[in-house]
N, C-alpha and C positions, 0 to 999 in steps of 0.2 A: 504494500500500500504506500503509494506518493505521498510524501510532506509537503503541503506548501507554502515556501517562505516568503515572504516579502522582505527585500531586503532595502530598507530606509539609510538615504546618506546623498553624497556629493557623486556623480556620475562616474569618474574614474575610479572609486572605491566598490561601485558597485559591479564596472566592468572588471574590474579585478577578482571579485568575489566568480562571479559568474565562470571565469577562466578556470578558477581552482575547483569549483563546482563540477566539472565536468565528470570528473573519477565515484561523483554518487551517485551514482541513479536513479537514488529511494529518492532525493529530493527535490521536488520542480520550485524552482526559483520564477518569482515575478519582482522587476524592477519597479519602486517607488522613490525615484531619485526629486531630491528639491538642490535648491541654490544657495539657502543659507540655512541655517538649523533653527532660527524662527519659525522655518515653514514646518516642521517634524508637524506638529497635531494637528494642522491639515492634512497632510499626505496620510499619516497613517489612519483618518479617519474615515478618508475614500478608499481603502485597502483593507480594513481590517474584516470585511466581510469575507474576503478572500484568503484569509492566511488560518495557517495552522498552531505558526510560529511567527512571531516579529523579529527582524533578525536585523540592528543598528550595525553602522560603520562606526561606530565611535560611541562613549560614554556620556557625553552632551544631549543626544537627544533619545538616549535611553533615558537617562535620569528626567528627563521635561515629560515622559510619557509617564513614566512611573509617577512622578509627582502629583500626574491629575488623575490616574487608575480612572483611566477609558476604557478599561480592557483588563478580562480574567486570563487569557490566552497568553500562553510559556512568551516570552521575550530574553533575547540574550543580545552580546553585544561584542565586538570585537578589540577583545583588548589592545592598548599599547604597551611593550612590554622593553624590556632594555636594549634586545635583540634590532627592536628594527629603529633603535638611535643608530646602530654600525654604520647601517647606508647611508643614513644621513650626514654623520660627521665624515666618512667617506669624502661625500661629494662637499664639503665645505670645504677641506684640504684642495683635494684637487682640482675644483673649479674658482676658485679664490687665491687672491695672493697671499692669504694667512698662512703662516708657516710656524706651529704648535712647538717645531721643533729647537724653531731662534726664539719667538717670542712664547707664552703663553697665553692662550684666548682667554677672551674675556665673552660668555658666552650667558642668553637669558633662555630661559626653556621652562616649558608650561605643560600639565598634566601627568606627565612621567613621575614614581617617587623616586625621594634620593636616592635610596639603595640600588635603583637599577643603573640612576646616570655613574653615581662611583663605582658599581660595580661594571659599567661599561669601558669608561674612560682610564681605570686601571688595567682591565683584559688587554686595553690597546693601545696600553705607556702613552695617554696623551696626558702633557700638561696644561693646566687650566690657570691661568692668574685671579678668576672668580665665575664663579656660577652662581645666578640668580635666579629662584626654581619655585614657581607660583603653582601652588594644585587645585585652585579655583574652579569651578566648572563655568562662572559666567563671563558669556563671548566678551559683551564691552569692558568687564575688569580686564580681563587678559590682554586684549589690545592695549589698551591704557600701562597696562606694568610693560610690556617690550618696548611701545612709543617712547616714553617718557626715559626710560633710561638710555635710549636708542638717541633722541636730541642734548640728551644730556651729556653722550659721549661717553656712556660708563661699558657701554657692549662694544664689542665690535660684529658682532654676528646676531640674529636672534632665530631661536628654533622654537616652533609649535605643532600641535597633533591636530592644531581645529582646524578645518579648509577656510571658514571665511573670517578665521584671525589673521593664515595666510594672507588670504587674499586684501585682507585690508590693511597690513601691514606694506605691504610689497607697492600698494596705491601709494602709502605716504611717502614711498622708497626710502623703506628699511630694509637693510640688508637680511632675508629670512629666509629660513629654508620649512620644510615639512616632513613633520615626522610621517609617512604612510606602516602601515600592519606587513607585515613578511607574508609571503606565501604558505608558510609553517607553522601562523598564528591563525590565519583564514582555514586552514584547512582544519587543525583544534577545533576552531567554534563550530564551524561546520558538524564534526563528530559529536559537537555536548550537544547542536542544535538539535540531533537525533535522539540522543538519551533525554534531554528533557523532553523531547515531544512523547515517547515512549511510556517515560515517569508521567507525565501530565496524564498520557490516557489508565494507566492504572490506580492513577488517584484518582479521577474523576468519577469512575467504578466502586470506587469506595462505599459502602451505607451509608447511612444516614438517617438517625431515629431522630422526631420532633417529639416534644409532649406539649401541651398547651394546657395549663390549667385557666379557667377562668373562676374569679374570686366572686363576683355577682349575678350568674348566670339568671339563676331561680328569686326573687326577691320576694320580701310581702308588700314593698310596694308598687309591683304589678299591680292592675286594674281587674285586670282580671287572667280565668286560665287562656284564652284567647290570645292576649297579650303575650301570653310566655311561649305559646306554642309558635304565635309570630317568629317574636326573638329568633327563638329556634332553629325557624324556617330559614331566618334572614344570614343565619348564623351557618346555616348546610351549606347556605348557597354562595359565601365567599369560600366555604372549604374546598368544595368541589371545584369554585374556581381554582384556586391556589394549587390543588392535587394535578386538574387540570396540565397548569402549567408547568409544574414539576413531575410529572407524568411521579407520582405520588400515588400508595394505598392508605387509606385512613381509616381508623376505629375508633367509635365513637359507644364505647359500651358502656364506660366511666360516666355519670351523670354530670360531674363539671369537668373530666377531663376528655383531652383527643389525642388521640397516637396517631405519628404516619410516620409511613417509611419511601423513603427515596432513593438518591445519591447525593452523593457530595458533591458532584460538577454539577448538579440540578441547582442545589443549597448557594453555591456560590457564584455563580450565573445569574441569579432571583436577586440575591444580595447584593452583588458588585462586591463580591470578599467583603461583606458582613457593611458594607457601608449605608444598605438602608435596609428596610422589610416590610414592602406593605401589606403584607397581612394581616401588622398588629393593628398598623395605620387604620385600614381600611375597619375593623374590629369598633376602634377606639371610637372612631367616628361616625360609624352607621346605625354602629346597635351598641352602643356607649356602654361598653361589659369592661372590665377589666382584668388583664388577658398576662399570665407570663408565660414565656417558650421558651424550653430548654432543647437543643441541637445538638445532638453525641454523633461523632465519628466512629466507625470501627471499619475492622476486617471481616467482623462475623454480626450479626444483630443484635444478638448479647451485649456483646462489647460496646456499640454506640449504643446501644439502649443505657447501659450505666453510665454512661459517658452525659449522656440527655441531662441523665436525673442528676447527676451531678450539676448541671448546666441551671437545669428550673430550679434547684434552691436557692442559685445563685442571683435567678431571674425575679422568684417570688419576692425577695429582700426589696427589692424595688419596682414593683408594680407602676404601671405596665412597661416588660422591657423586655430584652430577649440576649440570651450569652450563649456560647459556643464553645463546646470544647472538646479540642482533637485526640489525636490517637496517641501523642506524647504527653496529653494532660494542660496544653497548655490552652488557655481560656481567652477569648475575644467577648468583648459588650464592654456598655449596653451596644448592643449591633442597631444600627441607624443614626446612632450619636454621632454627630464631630469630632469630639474626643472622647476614644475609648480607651480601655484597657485590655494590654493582650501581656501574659504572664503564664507563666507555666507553675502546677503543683507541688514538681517540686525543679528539682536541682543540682550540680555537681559541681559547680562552681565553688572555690574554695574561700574564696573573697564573701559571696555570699551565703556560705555556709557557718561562719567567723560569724557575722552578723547575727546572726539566727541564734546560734551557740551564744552569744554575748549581749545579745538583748532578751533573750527566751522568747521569743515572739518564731511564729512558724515559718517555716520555708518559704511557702503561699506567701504570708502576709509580706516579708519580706520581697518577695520578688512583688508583690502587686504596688509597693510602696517605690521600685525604682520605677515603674508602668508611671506611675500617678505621678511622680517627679519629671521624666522625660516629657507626658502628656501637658501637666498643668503648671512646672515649675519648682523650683524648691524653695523659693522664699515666700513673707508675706501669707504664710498659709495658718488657717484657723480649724480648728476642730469641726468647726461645721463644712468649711469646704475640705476637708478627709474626709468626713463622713459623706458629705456627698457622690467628692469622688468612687468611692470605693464600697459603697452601696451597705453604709453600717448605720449604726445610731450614734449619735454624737455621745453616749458616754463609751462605748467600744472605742470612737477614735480620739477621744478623751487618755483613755488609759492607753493608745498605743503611742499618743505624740508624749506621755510622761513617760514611758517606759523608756523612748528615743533620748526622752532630754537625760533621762537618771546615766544611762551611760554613754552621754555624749556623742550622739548619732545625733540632734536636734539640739537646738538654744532656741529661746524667746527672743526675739529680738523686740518687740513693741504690740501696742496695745492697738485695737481697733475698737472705736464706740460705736454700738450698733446703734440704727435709725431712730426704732424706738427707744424707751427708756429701759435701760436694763445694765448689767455690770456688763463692762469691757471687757472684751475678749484678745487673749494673747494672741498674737503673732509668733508663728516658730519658721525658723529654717530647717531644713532637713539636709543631714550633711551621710549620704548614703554614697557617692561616687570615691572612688579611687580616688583622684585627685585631692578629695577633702578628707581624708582621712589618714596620717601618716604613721599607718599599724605596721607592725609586724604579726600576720596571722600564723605563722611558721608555732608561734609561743601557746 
């Protein structure tokens, strides 16, 4: 069975891929070439009904697609890697009067990490009098950091991987050349572009148990039995949509609960990888029930079934909302929200295992506390926005931000008066990253 890639980029990136392409024959390639990397989430959105795989020329406008998740569908991207600086500083030598060998360049280069340009420029005894090495992904910083040092006279050469930093560089005549990918790293990606499409369709295949409890289904104040049998009705009839669409079996034998079983690529298709869900929506708002949904992944039914229920207790805590969680235990919700939290059960991380040990607080709570920091910040934070975030009651995140401060994982930093009248509420920092913390967990 044919793959098919779309591969997004600048035109001679993509005639290059095509050349090396030829030795698959599992994969049909269709070109989506643009002009500047601006254009990426146009191109791929008249494309992406055609692909299997998205397949970028470069890390620029993989990261601008990934940014806006348009798309559930495998993406990869063709690294830059040390190897193919060779050719380029190659042909700086030899088509330039610079000679590494009397003077040392002075050279600026963009997206490459260090360790690959040292470890380049050592393989190939050249000497460098300074390298100036920006790994920024936006176009106009990037032009801007080779221009300015370039008028200033501090380069004598500039090198970049982006085509229209090149190319805008080269307008203001800057001396610059262009990092392009090896035939050796195209044909790599090519090979992962295979195993992820492989991997994607076995995941996809995955189970997938829903549970839905609803909290008010049956009321007394109903008008009457008429009314509730409505509900009811109104109630079958978004399920059946919803199974519908996720070609879904549903049981309805529980009097406030629903089970269905699906896939995983169904689940995550509906959702946009858990970004919205109108199911609950459509629930909340038609037949005003209040509704939570827990999501298990497995291999076997069993296994997402636990997975689910795991899920809906996590879900009922915050009515109405809906959490998910996979075959590794790690957990996504509230799923629809802006900012969610995605954390895993447990852990092996040794850093966040020290933490656990040293604060007595669980694995879970700990990993959900760096979720909560990455999503909503570490400073400035109050027991009510923990408890918010993390779907507890404010004296649960009462005793978790004291437990933090008692062993110096959290300070107060100041007070906030709330609107109405009532005592001020502390302000804590949460100091849980690497950086802010100068332990030794070895002890």
């Amino acid at each position: 069975m044919n793959i098919n890639v779309v591969v997004i980029g600048p035109h001679d990136l993509i005639d290059l891929v095509f050349k090396v392409a030829d030795s698959y024959p599992e994969i049909n390639l269709l070109p989506a070439p643009y002009n500047h990397e601006q254009e990426t989430l146009e191109v791929v959105k008249k494309n992406i009904n055609k692909a299997d795989v998205l397949l970028f020329a470069g890390n620029i406008p993989y990261q601008i697609v990934k940014g806006h998740s348009i798309t559930n569908i495998p993406m990869a991207f063709i690294q830059l890697t040390g190897t193919a600086l060779y050719r380029t500083l190659f042909k700086v030598i030899t088509e330039t009067e610079l000679n590494p060998l009397q003077t040392p360049l002075r050279i600026s280069m963009d997206t490459l990490k260090k360790g690959e340009v040292d470890e380049c420029l050592e393989e190939l005894e050249l000497h460098t009098h300074k390298i100036f090495l920006n790994t920024d992904k936006k176009v106009d910083e990037l032009v801007n950091f080779h221009y300015q040092m370039w008028i200033n006279k501090e380069i004598d050469v500039a090198i970049t991987c982006v085509t229209s930093v090149y190319e805008t560089l080269k307008s203001l005549g800057v001396l610059v050349y262009r990092v392009i990918p090896t035939k050796s790293t195209v044909r790599s990606t090519l090979q992962n572009v295979i195993l992820e499409r492989k991997s994607f369709l076995q995941r996809s295949t995955q189970i997938a148990v829903g549970v839905l409890h609803f909290n008010n289904l049956f009321t007394t104040n109903d008008v009457s039995e008429y009314r509730t049998k409505r509900k009811k009705a109104e109630l079958q009839n978004l399920l059946i949509d919803f199974s519908e669409e996720t070609q879904a079996i549903f049981d309805w034998s529980n009097r406030d609960e629903v089970r269905f079983v699906t896939t995983r690529g169904a689940i995550e298709t509906l959702t946009q990888k858990y970004k919205k869900l109108p199911l609950l929506n459509n629930i909340a708002m038609k037949i005003e029930i209040e509704t939570a949904l827990g999501i298990g992944f497995g291999h076997t039914a069993n296994e997402a079934e636990v997975n689910a229920r795991e899920a809906l207790s996590k879900a009922q805590s915050r009515t109405p909302s809906c959490f998910v969680v996979d075959l590794d235990g790690t957990v996504y919700g509230p799923v629809g929200q802006e900012k969610q939290l995605q954390y895993s059960l447990r852990s092996d991380d040794p850093f966040r295992m020290y933490l656990a040990k040293t604060s007595k607080l669980s694995i879970a709570t700990i990993n959900k506390l760096f979720s909560f920091c990455e999503n909503f910040g570490n400073k400035g934070i109050t027991a009510l926005d923990l408890a918010t975030g993390l779907g507890l009651t404010i004296r649960s995140a009462r005793r978790i931000l004291n437990t933090l401060e008692r062993n110096k994982l959290a300070a107060i930093t100041g007070e906030e008066q709330p609107i109405h009248r009532g005592r001020p509420r502390n302000l804590y920092e949460i100091y849980l990253l690497r950086e802010n913390k100068n332990i030794n967990i070895t002890n």
